[in-house]
N, C-alpha and C positions, 0 to 999 in steps of 0.2 A: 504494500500500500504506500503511496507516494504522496510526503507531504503535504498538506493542504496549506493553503497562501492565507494567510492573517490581511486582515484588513486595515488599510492606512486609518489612520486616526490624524485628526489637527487637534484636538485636545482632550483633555481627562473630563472635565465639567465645561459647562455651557459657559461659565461667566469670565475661562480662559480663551475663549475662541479668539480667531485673528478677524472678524467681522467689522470690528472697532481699530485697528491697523493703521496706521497713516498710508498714505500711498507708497505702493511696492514700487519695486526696482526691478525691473523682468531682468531674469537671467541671462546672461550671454547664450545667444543657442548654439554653438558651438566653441568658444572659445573657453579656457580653465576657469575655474572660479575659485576665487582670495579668499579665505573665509575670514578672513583677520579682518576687511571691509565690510562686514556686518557686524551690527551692535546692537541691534533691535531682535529680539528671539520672534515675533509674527514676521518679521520679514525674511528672517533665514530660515522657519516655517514653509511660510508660503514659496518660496524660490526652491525650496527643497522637492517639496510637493510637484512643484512645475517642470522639475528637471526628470524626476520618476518618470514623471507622465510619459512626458518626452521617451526615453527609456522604453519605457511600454508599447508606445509606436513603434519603435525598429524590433523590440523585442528579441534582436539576435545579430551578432556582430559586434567590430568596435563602436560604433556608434553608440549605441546601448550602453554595453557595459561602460563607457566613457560618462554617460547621462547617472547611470545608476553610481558611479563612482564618486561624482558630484556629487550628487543628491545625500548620499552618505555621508558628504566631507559638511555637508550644510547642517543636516540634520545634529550631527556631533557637535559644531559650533551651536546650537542653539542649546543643546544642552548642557556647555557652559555657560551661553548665556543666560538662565536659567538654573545658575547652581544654586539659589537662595528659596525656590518657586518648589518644591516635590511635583508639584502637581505637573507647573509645565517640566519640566525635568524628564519627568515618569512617560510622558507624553514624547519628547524629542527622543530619549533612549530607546522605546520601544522602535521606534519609525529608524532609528539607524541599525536598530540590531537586523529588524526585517531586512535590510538593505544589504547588511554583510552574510545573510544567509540566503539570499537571490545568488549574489556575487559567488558566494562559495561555493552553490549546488548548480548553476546553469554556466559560470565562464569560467572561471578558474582550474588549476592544476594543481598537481601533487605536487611539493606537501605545503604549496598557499592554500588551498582549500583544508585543509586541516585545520592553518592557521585563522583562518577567515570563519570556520565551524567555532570553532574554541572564543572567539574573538566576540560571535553571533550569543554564543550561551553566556558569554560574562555581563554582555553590555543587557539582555534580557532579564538577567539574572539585579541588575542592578535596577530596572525598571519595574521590574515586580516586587522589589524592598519597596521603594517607594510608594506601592499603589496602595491603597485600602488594605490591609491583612481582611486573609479567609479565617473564618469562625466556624467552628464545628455547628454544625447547625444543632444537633441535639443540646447543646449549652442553653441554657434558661436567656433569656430574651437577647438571641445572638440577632443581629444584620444580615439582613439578605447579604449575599454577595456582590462585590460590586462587579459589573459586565467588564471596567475596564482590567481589573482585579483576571478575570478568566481569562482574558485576550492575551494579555501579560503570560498569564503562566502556560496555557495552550501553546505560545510561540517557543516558551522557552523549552517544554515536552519536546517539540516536533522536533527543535535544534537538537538536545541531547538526540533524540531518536535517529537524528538525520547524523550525527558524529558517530553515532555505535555504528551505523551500517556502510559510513567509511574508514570508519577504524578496523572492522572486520575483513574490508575489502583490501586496505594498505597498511596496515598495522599503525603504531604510534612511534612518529618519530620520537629518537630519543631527547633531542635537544628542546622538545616544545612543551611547555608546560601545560598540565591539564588546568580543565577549569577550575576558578575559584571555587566554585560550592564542592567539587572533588576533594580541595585539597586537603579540607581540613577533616576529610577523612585516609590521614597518613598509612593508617594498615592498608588499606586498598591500593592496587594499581589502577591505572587508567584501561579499562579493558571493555569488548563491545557490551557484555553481560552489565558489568556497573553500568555505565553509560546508559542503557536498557532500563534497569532497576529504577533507574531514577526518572527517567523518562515516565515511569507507568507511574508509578508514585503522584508526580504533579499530573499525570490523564484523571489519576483516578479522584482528585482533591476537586478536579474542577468539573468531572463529573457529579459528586456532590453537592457544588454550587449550583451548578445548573439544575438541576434537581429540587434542591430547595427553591429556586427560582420557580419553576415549574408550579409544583405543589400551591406554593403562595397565588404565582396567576391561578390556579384552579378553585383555589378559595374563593377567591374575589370575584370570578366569573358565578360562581355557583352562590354567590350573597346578590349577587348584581339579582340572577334571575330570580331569589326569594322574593329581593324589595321590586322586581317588574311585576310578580303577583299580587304583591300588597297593595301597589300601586291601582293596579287594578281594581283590586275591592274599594276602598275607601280615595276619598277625592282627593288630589295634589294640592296642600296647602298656598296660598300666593304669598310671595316672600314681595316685600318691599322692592322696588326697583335700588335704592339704595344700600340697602340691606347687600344686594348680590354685588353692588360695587365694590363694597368695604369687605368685603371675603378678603381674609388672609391671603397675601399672595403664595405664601409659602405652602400652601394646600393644594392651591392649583399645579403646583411643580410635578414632576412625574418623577415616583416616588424611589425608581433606582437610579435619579440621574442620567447624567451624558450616557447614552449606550453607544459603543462602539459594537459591540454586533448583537446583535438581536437573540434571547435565547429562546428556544422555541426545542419540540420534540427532535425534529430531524438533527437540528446541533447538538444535544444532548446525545444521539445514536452515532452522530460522528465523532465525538471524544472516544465514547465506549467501543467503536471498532477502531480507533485508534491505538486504546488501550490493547486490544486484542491481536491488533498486530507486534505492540511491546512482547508479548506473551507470548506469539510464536516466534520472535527471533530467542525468546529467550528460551524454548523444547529446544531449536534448532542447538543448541551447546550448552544443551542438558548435562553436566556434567558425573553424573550418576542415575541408575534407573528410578532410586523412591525420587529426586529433586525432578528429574523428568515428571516423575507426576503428580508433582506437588504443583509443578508450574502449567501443567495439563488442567488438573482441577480448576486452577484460576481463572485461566484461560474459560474455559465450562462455565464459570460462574457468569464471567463478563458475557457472552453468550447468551444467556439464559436472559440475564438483564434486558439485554438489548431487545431480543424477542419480546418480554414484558413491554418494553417501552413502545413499540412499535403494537403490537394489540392495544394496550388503553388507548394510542392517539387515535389508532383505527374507529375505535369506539366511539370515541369524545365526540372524532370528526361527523361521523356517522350522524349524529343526534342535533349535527349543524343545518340551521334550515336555507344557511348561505351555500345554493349551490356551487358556484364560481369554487369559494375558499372549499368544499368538500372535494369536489374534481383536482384540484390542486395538491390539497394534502395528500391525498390518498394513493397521487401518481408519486408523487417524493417519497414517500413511506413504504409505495412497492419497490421503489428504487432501494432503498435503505436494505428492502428486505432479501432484495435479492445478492447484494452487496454482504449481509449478516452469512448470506448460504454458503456462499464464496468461500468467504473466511471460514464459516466455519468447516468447511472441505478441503482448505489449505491447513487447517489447524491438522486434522487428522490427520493427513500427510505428512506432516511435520513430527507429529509424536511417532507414526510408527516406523520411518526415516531412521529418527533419532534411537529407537530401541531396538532397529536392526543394526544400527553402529556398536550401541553398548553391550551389545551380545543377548539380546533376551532372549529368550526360552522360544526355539522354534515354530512346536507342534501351536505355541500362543499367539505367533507371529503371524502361523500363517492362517489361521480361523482368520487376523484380523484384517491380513491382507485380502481372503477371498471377499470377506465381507466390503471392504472397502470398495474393491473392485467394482463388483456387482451392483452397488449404489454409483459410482460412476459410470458404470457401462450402460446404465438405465438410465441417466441424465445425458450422456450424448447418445442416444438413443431419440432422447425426442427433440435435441436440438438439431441432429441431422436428417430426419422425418421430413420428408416431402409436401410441400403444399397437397390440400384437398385438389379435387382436379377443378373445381368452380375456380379457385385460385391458380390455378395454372400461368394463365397471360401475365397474373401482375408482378411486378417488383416485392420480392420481399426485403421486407420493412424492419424484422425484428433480431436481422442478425445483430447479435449483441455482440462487440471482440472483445470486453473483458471477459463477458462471460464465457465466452468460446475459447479463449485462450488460457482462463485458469481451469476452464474443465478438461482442456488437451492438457494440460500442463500436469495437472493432477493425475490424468492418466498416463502420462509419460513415464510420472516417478514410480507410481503405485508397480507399472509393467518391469522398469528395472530394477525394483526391491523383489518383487515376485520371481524373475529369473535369475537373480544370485542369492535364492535359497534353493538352485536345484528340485526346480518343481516335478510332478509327475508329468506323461506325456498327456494326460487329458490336462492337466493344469496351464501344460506351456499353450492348448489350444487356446485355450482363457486368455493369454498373455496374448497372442496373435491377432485375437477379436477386436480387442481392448486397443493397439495398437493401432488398428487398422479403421478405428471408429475417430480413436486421439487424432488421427493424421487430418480424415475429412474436417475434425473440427479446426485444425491451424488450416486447412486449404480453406473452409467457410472466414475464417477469419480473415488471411490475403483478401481474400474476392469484397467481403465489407469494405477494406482499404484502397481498393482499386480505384480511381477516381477517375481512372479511364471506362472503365464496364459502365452498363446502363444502373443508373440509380445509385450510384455512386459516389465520393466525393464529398461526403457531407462531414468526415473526419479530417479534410485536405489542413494542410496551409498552405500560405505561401511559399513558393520556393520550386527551383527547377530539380526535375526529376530525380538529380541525379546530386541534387543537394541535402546535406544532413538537416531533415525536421525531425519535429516531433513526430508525423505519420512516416516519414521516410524512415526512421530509427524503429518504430514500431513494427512495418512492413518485414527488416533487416531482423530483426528477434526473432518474426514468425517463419521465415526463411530459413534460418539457423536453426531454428527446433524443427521444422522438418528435414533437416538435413542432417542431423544427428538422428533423428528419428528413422533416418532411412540406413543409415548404417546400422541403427537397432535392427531394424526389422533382418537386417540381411545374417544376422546370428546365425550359422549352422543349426544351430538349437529347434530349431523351426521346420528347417526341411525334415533335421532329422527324426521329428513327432511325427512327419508326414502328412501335415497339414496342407491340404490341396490348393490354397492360395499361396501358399509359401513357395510350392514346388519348382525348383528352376527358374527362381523369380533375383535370386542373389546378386548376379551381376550387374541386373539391370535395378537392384536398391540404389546399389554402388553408383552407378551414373546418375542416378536420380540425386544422391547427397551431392554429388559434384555438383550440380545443374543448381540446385538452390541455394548451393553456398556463393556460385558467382552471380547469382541473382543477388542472394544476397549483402554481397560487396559492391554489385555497382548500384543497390541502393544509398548508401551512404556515399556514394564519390570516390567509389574503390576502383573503377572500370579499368584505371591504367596497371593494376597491379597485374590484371591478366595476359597483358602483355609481356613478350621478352625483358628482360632487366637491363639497364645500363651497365657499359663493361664495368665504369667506375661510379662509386656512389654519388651524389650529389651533395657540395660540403655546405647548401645552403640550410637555414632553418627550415622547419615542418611548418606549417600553416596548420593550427590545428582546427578542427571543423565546429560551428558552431554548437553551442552543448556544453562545454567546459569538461570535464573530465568522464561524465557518461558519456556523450559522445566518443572520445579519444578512446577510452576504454573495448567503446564498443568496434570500432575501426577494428584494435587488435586481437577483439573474439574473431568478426569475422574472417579476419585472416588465419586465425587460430583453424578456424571449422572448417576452413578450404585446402589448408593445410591435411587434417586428416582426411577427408574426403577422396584429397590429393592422391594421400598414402596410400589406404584403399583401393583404389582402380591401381595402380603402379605394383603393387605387390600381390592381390588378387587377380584384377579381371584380367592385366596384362599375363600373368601365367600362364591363362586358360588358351590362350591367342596362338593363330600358328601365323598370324599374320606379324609378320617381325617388324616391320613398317611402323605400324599401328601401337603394336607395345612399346616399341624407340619414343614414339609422339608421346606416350603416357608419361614417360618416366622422362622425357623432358621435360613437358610441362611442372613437374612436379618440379625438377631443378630449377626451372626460373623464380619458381614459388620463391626457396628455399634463399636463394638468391636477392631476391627484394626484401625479406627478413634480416638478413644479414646486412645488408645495408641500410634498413631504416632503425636497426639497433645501433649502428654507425653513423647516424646523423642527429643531430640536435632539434630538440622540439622547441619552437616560441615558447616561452610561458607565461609572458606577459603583452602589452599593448607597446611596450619599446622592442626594436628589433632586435638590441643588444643581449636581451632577458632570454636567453636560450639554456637549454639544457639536454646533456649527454646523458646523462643518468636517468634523467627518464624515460628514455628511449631503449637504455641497456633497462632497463625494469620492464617494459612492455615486451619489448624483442629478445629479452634474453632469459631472466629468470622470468619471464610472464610463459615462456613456453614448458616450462618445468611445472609451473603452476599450473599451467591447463591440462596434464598430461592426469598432475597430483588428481586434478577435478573429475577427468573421466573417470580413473580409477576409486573414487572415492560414490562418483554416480552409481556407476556400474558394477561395482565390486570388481578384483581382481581373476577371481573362477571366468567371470563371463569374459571379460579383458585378455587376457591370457595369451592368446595368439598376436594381437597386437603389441604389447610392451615390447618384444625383443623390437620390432619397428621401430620404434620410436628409443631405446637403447641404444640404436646403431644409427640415428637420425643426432642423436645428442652426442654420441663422441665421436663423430664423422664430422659432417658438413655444417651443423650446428652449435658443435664444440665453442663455450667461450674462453678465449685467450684467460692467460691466468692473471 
């Protein structure tokens, strides 16, 4: 589950807004900004505001991140300007932290985005001291909570959340200090589990709040409709015309203040699967089987919650005689609901992953694997179900890609935990079903994102073909899972059951992984890699592609998966061959591969907006130890039984041609 964006704020309470401001100073629209030239905190507000925006319009490039860099350096100056104010303080801090965790997760590189994460959770972390403290709501006449109070501590959850799952991804540099709120717990290291711990911790405080929030609206709606009965029976007294003038103004106030985001049911369901995905990173390095299910259980609870929450709104909604607001809620709440099923189908994944690592108890294992299966095999089941034939002509409408792609995704794992416990021969047919049902769900997925096909395009953005988007990166994921999926399928294991779609089907898996691994590289802007390699490498910087390190990252999976794909055909299908021609072409192509790896670990990556900001080491970490890691990954996917025939390949790929100098 992928961060959700916190919303700008220009103040904590109404009576600090910038409305009453002297006249602003618009921002230069492209040139640097002094911040040392502002001294007014609404006018390095406002300008800050303005530069984001800006920012938000290019959305991707230097341009952006140049806008968002600004915008940052404004917002920090106002909260000096503003060191005597908490309130506006609380207010500028939160708006720069949001900025340095933009900057961190969409443009930056390893190990600035580390720094930029860690940087995100301090300055959050100091915005949330200031705001209102949360109150146990069972304490005798505790405060609602305040909404900017939630916002504060939601951003700061997402940041720790969003630093475990790059800390897990690149470890922690040694030289960088963890956060403040880490430090002062010296026993601990900085590791993705703590980072996680904490992260759920403030989901779950501000699920509370919101909650309490909740509850009190339902009060007051449920007094409102008593006193519109009473109303009814007995006649509305008439209050003086002056009488209603001299009303307390402080009554008329709206009674939680400034709201920066609105609490309502669906936010309340999005902390809680927020929370739920803390829970499954934290199965996934379960470090023993009872903590595995200590953090399973919790996981179950939050769950459970969520369902609760999602039936009462159902209810409440129900009994609205506001059609508009009933059709609305109702479609958000099946969104919600279907988002809960998800997760909780990725939870179970996760735990029985996890406790076929730690070694559990087979004959237990695989009760839970069949069971698992068969609840997935029955959900893509009815997602890849054919229109009725009345519907024939029309466009469908309801391909969902999260939901097609964590239900392939789920079947993916579920098929290679199943095959490396040495299933029976009717079992491995299970696994072949299963697989074979997974694939149509990542092809229905592609075809959703096609923006060429009829009906189409409705997930696009901008950007040419063969540039890194958001849908172009997404496209390149569903590629690569079928592309690994088709070396799956090509297992001996399969023919050997003698499953009659399997039969004779292996070499042409094998072409099939090739075919969508260069699909999916020249989604991303990879197209030049499939050509011959330069004699010599090219000593200029890399241009990294927009995205900031998902992007770059993703660049060196796909090359990673064309890689095996590569191996694949070159050391199977070319065996079978008596055409020597045709096997030469294999096992060239494979060399060129081999070749442009070697050279882009050999060249320096930009990693900054100055040209001089390059780096070698990150290049040897993608190109070099990144291929050890991915090799570690399949084996750690697939188990080493099912692997087996492959490892000496890739043994003799690493002290051969891929060997690194010492």
């Amino acid at each position: 589950m992928g961060p959700k964006r916190m919303p700008k704020v220009t103040s904590l309470a109404s009576s600090s807004t910038s409305a009453t401001a002297p006249q602003q100073r618009r921002a230069n629209a492209f040139g640097p900004v002094d911040p040392s030239s502002y001294h007014d905190f609404d006018e390095a507000m406002q300008d800050g505001v303005e530069l984001e925006e800006k920012g938000e319009r290019f959305q991707f490039g230097s341009k952006a991140q140049r806008f968002y860099d600004q915008a940052g350096t404004l917002y920090a100056r106002a909260a000096r300007l503003a060191a005597t104010d908490p309130t506006r303080r609380a207010d500028a801090l939160y708006n720069a932290s949001r900025i340095q965790f933009l900057l961190a997760t969409q443009f930056s590189l390893p190990p600035n985005n580390l720094s930029l994460l860690v940087e995100a959770v301090n300055t959050a972390e100091q915005a949330a001291q200031l705001a209102p403290p949360l109150i146990d709501a069972d304490t005798a006449d505790a405060p609602l909570p305040n909404p900017f109070t939630l916002d504060a501590l939601t951003h700061l959850a997402t940041c720790l959340q969003t630093l475990g799952e790059a800390v897990q991804e690149l470890g922690w540099p040694p030289q960088l200090r963890p956060p403040s709120l880490l430090q002062r717990q010296s026993a601990h290291s900085t590791t993705p589990a703590l980072l996680w711990q904490e992260a759920s911790a403030l989901f779950q405080r501000v699920a509370d709040g919101q909650a309490a929030i909740l509850k009190d609206q339902k009060l007051a709606e449920t007094a409102s409709v008593e006193q519109d009965e009473s109303d009814m029976l007995e006649p509305e007294p008439q209050i003086p015309q002056q009488d209603q003038l001299g009303a307390p103004e402080e009554d008329q106030d709206d009674v939680y203040g400034y709201t920066s985001s609105l609490v309502t049911p669906p936010s309340l369901v999005e902390t809680l699967l927020s929370l739920m995905a803390c829970f499954i990173s934290l199965v996934e390095v379960a470090p023993s089987l009872p903590e595995l299910q200590t953090r399973n259980a919790a996981a179950e609870q939050v769950a459970a919650r969520v369902h609760e929450t999602i039936s009462d709104s159902m209810t409440s909604t129900g009994s609205s005689a506001d059609g508009a607001l009933l059709a609305s809620s109702s479609e958000e709440m099946r969104a919600k609901s279907g988002e809960l099923e998800r997760t909780s189908l990725a939870l179970r994944v996760a735990r029985i992953a996890r406790a076929v690592e730690l070694g559990a108890e087979p004959a237990q294992l695989s009760n839970e694997l069949e069971s698992a299966m068969q609840a997935v095999h029955d959900w893509a089941t009815r997602l890849v179900a054919p229109l009725a034939a009345d519907q024939a002509s029309q466009v469908r409408q309801d391909l969902d890609v999260p939901t097609l792609c964590d239900v392939g995704e789920a079947g993916q794992n579920l098929c290679r935990l199943s095959l490396r416990l040495e299933p029976a021969p009717n079992a491995v047919a299970a696994i072949w079903t299963l697989a074979t049902l997974s694939t149509k769900l990542y092809s229905q997925a592609l075809s959703a994102l096609d923006t060429a096909s009829r009906g189409g395009g409705s997930a696009a953005v901008l950007g040419q073909a063969n540039t890194s988007t958001p849908t172009s990166r997404a496209r390149c994921r569903i590629l690569l899972a079928l592309s690994s999926f088709s070396l799956f399928r090509s297992h001996p294991a399969f023919e050997a059951a003698g499953i009659p779609g399997a039969m004779g089907t292996r070499s042409k898996l094998i072409d099939n992984a090739r075919l969508y691994a260069r699909k999916a590289a020249t989604e991303i802007g990879l197209g030049w890699i499939l050509r011959p390699a330069a004699s010599r490498a090219p000593t200029t910087a890399v241009q990294p592609p927009p995205g900031g390190w998902e992007s770059l990252s993703l660049e060196a999976e796909a090359s990673m998966h064309l890689l095996r794909a590569l191996l694949f055909r070159a050391r199977f299908n070319a065996a079978g061959l008596s055409d020597g021609a045709a096997a030469a072409e294999m096992q060239n192509e494979l060399v060129q591969l081999i070749q442009h790896l070697i050279q882009l670990r050999q060249r320096p990556i930009q990693a900054d907006l100055t040209a001089c900001a390059s780096s070698t080491q990150l290049a040897q970490f993608m190109y070099g130890q990144g291929i050890k890691t991915f090799i570690d990954g399949i084996v750690d996917d697939h188990g080493s039984n099912v692997v087996q025939d492959e490892i000496p390949w890739w043994t003799e790929l690493l002290s051969g041609p891929l060997a690194q100098a010492p």
